[in-house]
C-alpha positions in Angstrom: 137.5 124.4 80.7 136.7 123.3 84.8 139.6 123.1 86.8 138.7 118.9 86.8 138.8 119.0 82.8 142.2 121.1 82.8 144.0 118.5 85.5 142.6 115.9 83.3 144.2 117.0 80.3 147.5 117.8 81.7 147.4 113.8 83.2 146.6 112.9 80.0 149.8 114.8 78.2 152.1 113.6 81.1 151.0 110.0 80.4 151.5 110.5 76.5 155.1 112.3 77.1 155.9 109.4 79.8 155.1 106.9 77.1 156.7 108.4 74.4 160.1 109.3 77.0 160.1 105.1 77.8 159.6 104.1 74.2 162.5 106.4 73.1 164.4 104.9 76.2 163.5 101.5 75.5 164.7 102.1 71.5 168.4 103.5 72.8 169.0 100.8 75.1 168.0 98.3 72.4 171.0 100.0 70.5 173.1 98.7 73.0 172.5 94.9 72.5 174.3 93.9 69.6 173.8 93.4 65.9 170.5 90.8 64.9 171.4 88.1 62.5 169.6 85.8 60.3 170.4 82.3 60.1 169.5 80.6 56.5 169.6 77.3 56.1 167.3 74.4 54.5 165.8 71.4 55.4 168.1 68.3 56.0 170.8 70.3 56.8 171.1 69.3 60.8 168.0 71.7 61.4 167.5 69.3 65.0 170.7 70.6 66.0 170.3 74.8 65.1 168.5 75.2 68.6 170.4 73.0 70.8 173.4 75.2 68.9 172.4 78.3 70.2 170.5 77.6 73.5 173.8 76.9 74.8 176.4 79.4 72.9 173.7 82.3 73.8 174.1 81.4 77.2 174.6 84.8 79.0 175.0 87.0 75.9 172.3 89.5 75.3 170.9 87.7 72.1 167.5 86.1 72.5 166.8 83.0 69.9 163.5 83.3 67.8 162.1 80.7 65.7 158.9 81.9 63.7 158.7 78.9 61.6 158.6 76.8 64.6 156.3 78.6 66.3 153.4 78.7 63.4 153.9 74.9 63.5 153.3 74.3 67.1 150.1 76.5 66.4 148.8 74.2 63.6 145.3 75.6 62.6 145.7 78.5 65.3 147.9 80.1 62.3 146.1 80.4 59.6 148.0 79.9 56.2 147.1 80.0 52.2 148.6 77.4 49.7 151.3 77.2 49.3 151.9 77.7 52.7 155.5 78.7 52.7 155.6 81.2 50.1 152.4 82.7 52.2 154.5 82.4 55.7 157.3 84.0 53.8 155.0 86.8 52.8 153.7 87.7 55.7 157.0 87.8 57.5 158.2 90.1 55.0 155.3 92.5 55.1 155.0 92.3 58.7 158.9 93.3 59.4 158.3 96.4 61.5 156.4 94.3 64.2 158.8 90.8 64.0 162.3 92.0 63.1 164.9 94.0 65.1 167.7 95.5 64.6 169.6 94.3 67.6 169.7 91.7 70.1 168.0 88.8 67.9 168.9 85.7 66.2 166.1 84.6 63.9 166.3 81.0 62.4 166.5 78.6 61.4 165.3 80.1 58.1 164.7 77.7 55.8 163.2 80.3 52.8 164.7 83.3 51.2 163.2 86.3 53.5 164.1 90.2 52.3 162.3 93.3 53.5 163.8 97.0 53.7 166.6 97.2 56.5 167.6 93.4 55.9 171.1 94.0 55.0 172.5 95.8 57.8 171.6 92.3 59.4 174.8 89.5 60.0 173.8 86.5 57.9 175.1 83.5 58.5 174.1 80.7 55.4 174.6 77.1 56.6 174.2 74.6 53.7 174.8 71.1 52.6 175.2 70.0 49.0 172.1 70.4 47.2 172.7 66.8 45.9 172.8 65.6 49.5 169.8 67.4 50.3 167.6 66.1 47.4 168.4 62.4 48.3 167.8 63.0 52.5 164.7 64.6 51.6 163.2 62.0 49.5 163.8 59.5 52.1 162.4 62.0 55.0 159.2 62.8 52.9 158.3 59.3 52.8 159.2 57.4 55.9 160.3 59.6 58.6 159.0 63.1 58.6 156.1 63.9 60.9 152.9 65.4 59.1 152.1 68.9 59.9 149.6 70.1 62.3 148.5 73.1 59.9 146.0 71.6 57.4 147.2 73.3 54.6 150.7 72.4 55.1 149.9 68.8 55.7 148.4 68.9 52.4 150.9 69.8 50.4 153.1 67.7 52.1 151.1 64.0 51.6 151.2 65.5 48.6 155.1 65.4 47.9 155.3 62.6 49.4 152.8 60.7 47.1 155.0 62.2 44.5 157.9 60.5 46.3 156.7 57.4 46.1 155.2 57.9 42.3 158.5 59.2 40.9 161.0 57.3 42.7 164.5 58.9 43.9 166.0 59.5 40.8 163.4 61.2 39.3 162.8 63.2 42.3 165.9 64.3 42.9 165.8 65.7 39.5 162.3 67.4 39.2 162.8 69.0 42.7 166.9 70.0 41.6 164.9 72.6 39.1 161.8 73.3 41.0 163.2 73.6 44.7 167.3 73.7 44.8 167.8 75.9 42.2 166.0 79.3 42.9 166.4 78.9 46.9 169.9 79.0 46.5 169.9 81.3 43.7 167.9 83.6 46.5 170.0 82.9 49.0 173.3 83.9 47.1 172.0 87.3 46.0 171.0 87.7 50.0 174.5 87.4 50.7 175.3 89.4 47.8 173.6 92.3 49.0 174.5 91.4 52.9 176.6 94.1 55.0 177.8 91.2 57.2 177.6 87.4 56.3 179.8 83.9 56.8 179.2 81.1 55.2 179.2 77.3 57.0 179.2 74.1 54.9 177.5 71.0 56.6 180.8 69.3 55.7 182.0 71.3 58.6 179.4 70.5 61.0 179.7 66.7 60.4 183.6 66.8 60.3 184.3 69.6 62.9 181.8 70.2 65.0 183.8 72.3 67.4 185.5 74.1 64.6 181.9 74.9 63.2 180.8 75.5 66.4 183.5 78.2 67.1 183.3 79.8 63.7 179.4 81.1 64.2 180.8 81.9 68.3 183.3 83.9 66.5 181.1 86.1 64.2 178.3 86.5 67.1 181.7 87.5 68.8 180.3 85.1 71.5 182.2 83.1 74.0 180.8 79.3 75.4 182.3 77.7 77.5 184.4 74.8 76.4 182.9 72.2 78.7 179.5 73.4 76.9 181.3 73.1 73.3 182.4 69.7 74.2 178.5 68.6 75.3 177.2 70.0 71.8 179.7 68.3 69.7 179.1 65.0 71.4 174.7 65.6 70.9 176.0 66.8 67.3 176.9 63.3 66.3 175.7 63.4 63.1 177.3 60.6 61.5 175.0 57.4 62.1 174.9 54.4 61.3 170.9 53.3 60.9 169.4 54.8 57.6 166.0 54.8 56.2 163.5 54.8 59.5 165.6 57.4 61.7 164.7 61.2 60.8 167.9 61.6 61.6 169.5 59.7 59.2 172.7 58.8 58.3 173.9 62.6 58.2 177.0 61.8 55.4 177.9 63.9 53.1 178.1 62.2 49.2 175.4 59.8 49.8 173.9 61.1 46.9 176.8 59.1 45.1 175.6 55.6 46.6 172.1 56.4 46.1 171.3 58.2 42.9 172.2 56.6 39.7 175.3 57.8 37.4 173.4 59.4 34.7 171.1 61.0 37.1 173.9 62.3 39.0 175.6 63.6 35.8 172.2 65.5 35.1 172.2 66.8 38.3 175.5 68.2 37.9 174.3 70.1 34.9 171.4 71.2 36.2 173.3 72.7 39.3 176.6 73.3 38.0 176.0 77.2 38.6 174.9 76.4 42.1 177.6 74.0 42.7 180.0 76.6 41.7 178.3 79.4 43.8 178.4 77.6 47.2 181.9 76.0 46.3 180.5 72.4 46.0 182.8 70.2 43.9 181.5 68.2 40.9 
């Protein structure tokens, strides 16, 4: 080998032991930032509130905020996704783990599907949900007056879609077909995530409506986060999630037990049949 080809190689090995050093480097001092959690949730469960929520309680902690969701909407078409599109987002997240999911220094949410791959449990999990029955009666007004379409063709499919079956079935019979086809196996899922979680609390939406600073603290607490209190009082007052207009806000009215002005008696009897396991699980009183 020429004395050119022999400094060539050695540059070549330095480079490839440099980068190997600063990746080994970069790994140990990612150990340092502190354990990643998952934050599971659903729809109609103050969702608009989740990243005003930790914008400001990450404020000068060493977590960073990341919402994949949220960013294959804002790419629409960019992203390009199979019917039915969630259970192919969810797949790809979950084969795709090595690149998208860290160990430490992350807060991924708001996670509105069951997502598992190997290493998930030594996340913290944090499960933030509103009764199921509240849930099915927001999201049948949401699907057909206030939510926006989606920019992804496929997903704005399947959602005109829903919502023509919204306004075909009618609320009762909506609640009920989705209690069995939507309610039931997500939190099903989601209770055998916590299940087999290292680490997890649990936050009802009651909370959040009732107490915001107290549901506020409680996730601070289990981040083992500090905010400032001036910066607790400014979230609890853009909480606010009691309102009075109904039907064409996409906020709504954020109660909790509308589901017992809205649903008829007999279809809220089913429904408490049809979740009663559910209802028991995530300590939701019949």
């Amino acid at each position: 080998m020429s004395n050119f080809g022999t400094v060539r190689f050695k540059i070549k090995k330095e480079l490839k032991s440099f980068g190997l050093q600063r990746k080994l480097t970069n790994v140990l001092h990612s150990q340092k930032a502190p354990q990643s959690a998952i934050f599971y949730t659903i729809y109609k469960c103050a969702s608009t509130f989740v990243e005003k929520l930790f914008d400001v309680i990450l404020k000068n902690s060493s977590y960073e905020f990341v919402d994949y969701a949220g960013a294959v909407e804002r790419m629409g078409d960019r992203f390009t996704l199979e019917s039915p599109a969630e259970l192919y987002l969810q797949n790809f997240l979950e084969q795709e783990y090595c690149d998208l999911y860290s160990r430490h220094g992350k807060i991924y949410g708001p996670q509105r599907f069951p997502l598992d791959f190997p290493g998930r449990v030594h996340f913290k999990h944090i499960f933030f949900l509103r009764d199921p029955r509240d849930v099915l009666v927001s999201d049948y007004f949401s699907q057909i007056y206030t939510h926006p379409e989606p920019r992804n063709t496929v997903s704005r499919n399947e959602f005109l879609s829903i919502k023509k079956a919204a306004q075909e079935l009618g609320i009762d019979k909506y609640a009920l077909k989705y209690a069995e086809e939507w309610i039931l196996p997500l939190y099903d899922q989601y209770r055998q995530l916590r299940e087999t979680s290292e680490s997890h609390i649990y936050l009802k939406y009651d909370l959040f409506a009732e107490n915001t600073p107290e549901f506020i603290k409680r996730i601070s607490d289990y981040l083992e986060l500090n905010p400032a209190i001036k910066d607790i009082e400014i979230l609890t007052k853009e909480a606010n999630p009691v309102q009075k207009t109904e039907i064409m806000k996409h906020k709504r009215s954020g109660k909790t037990g509308q589901y017992l002005e809205k649903l008829q008696s007999d279809t809220v009897e089913k429904l408490n049949r049809i979740l009663s396991g559910t209802l028991a699980d995530w300590e939701f009183t019949i």
